[in-house]
N, C-alpha and C positions, 0 to 999 in steps of 0.2 A: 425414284419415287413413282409410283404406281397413282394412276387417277383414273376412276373408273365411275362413267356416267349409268344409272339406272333406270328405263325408262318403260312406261306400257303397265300391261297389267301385272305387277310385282308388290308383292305384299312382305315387306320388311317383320321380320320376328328374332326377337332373340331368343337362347338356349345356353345357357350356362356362361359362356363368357365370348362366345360366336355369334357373330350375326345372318342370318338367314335370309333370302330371296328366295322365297317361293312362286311357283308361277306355273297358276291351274290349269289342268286338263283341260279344253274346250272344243273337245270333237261332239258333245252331243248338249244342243240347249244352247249353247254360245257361239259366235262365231268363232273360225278358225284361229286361231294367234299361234306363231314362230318365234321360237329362241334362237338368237344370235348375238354375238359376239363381235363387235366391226371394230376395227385398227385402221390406221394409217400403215400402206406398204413398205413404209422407210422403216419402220420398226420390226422387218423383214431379216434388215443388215444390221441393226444399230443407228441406219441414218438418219437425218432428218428428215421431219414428217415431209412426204411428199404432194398431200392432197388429195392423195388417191385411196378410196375405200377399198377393203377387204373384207371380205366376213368369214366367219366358220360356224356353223349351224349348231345346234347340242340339245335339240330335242329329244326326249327321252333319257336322256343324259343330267348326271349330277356333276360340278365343276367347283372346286375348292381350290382358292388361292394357296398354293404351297408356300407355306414360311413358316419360321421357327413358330414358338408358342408364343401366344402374346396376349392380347383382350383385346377387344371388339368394344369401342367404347356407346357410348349409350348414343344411338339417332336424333338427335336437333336440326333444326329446331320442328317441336315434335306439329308446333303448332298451325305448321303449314304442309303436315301430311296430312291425309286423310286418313281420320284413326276409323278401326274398327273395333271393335267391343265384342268378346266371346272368347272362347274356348276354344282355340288351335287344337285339329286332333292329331295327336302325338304321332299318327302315322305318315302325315307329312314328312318325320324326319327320317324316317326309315329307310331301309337300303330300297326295298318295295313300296311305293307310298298307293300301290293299287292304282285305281286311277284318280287320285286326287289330284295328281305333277302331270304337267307338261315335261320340266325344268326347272331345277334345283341348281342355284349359287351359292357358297357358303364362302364368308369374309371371316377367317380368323383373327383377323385383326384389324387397325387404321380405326379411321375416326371421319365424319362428317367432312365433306369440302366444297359445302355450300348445295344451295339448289335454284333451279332454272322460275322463273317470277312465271305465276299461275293467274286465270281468273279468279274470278270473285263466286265463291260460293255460300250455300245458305246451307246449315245444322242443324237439324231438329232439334231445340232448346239450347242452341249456342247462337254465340253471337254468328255473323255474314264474312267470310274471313278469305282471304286469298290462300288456295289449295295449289301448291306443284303438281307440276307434270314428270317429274324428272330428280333425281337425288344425286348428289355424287360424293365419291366416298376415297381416299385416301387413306397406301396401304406404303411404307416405308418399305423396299425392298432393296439390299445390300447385293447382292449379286447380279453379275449381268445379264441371267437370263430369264425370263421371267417363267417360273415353275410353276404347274398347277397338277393335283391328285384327280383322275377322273373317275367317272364309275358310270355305266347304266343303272339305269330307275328301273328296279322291275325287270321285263322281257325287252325292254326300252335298247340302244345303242350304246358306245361309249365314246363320247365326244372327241375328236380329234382334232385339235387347237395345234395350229403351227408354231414354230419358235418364233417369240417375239423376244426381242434385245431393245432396253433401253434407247434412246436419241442419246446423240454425243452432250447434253444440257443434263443426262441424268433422270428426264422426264420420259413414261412410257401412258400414253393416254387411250383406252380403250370404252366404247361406249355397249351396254348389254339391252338390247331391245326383246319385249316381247308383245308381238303388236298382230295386229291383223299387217298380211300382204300388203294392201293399199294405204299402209300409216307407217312400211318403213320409210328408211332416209332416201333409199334411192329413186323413192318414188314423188319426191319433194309433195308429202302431202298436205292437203288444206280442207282438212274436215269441215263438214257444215256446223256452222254456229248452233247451238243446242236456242228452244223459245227458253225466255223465262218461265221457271220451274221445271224445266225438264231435267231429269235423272243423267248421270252421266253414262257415257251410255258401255254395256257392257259391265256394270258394276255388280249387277250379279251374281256374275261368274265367281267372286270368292267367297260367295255362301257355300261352296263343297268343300273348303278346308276348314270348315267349324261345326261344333258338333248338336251346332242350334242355329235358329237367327238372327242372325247378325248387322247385316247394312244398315246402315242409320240411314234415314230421310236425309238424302242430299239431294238440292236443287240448283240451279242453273242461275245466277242472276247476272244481269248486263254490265259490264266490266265494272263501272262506277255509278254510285260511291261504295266504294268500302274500303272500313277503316285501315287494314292490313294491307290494301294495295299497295306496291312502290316500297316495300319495308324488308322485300326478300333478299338474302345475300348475293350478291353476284357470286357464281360460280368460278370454281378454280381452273376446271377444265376446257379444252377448247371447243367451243360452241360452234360446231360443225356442220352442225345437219340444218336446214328446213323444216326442224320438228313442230309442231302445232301443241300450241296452250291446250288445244280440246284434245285432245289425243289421250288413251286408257290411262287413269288414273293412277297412279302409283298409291301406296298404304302403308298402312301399320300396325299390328298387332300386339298385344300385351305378349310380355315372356310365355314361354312355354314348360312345365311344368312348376 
């Protein structure tokens, strides 16, 4: 079984029966953000997790879980991502998406498995609700090594992901960051507390994959009260990193065409 945590600035979209992670350009206007891919080294051999990080980069890079055909079930719970509202421009999914992509992930299949317990945030004309940082997704995978289709975006590279084999338990756990430098894991980061009302920060950045504006007024508010606190599912996968609650918000997008 396949577990795969998603974190940073990543905007979840579905496409016909796929689920999407897109993740914007941000060389001009936003700061920098890096696509990565981190493993435990044990799943090098087959072995058990060892503790020890690895990554492999895939910027400019598109990365598609290889597996038979199957369906990508629908994202829950929806109500602790942060949704956006608009019109996905269809060139997101394209072999060139120009420079909308950073990095492209596509999930052909699995289903939700759970997500990491966020602050307290405020909606413009919603209720105050506790938002993730973080989503993880499970993919049933029958063979023991774990296959992926790659491709370059554009004039972009084409990702080179090492063999990863299953842990002898059947479990293969991988975490997809796309973060500024100083909010990956190895940097055990601890972002500054946002004041009350402030914007999360870097949320901008996904007004280039829509074909208008998009971002809803979100604000910052201090962890309690809110009602939604303490109500997220614990997660399935293993909670490894030093990641921060304030850290690039993860999303979500209505379907695409």
């Amino acid at each position: 079984m396949l577990y795969m945590s998603v974190q940073g600035l990543c905007m979840f979209v579905h496409d016909n029966q796929e689920l999407h992670v897109l993740m914007p350009k941000t060389d001009s206007g936003c700061a920098k953000h890096v696509a990565r891919v981190y493993y435990d080294e044990g799943y090098r051999t087959g072995s058990p997790p060892q503790r020890q990080l690895e990554f492999a980069p895939f910027d400019g890079g598109a990365l598609t879980v290889d597996v038979p055909a199957g369906i990508a079930e629908d994202l829950k719970p929806l109500d602790a991502i942060l949704p956006l509202i608009g019109d996905v421009r269809p060139e997101c999914l394209y072999p060139d998406p120009g420079d909308l992509l950073n990095a492209r992930l596509t999930l052909p299949a699995g289903d939700w498995a759970g997500h990491s317990k966020g602050e307290c945030w405020s909606i413009k004309d919603a209720p105050s609700r506790e938002l993730t940082f973080r989503v993880g997704w499970g993919i049933r995978i029958d063979d023991t090594e774990l296959r992926w289709r790659t491709a370059a975006l554009g004039s972009g590279s084409v990702p080179s992901i090492p063999r990863l084999f299953p842990a002898p338990d059947g479990k293969l756990v991988l975490h997809v960051y796309h973060s500024i430098t100083a909010e990956l894991p190895e940097k055990h980061p601890t972002p500054t507390v946002p004041f009350p009302r402030e914007r999360p920060h870097h949320i901008d950045c996904y007004d280039k994959l829509f074909t208008g504006p998009v971002v809803p007024k979100v604000q910052f508010i201090k962890a309690l009260p809110c009602d939604e606190l303490g109500k997220s599912q614990p997660p399935v996968f293993n909670e490894l990193f030093s990641a921060s609650t304030l850290s690039c918000m993860v999303s979500v997008a209505r379907p695409i065409g």
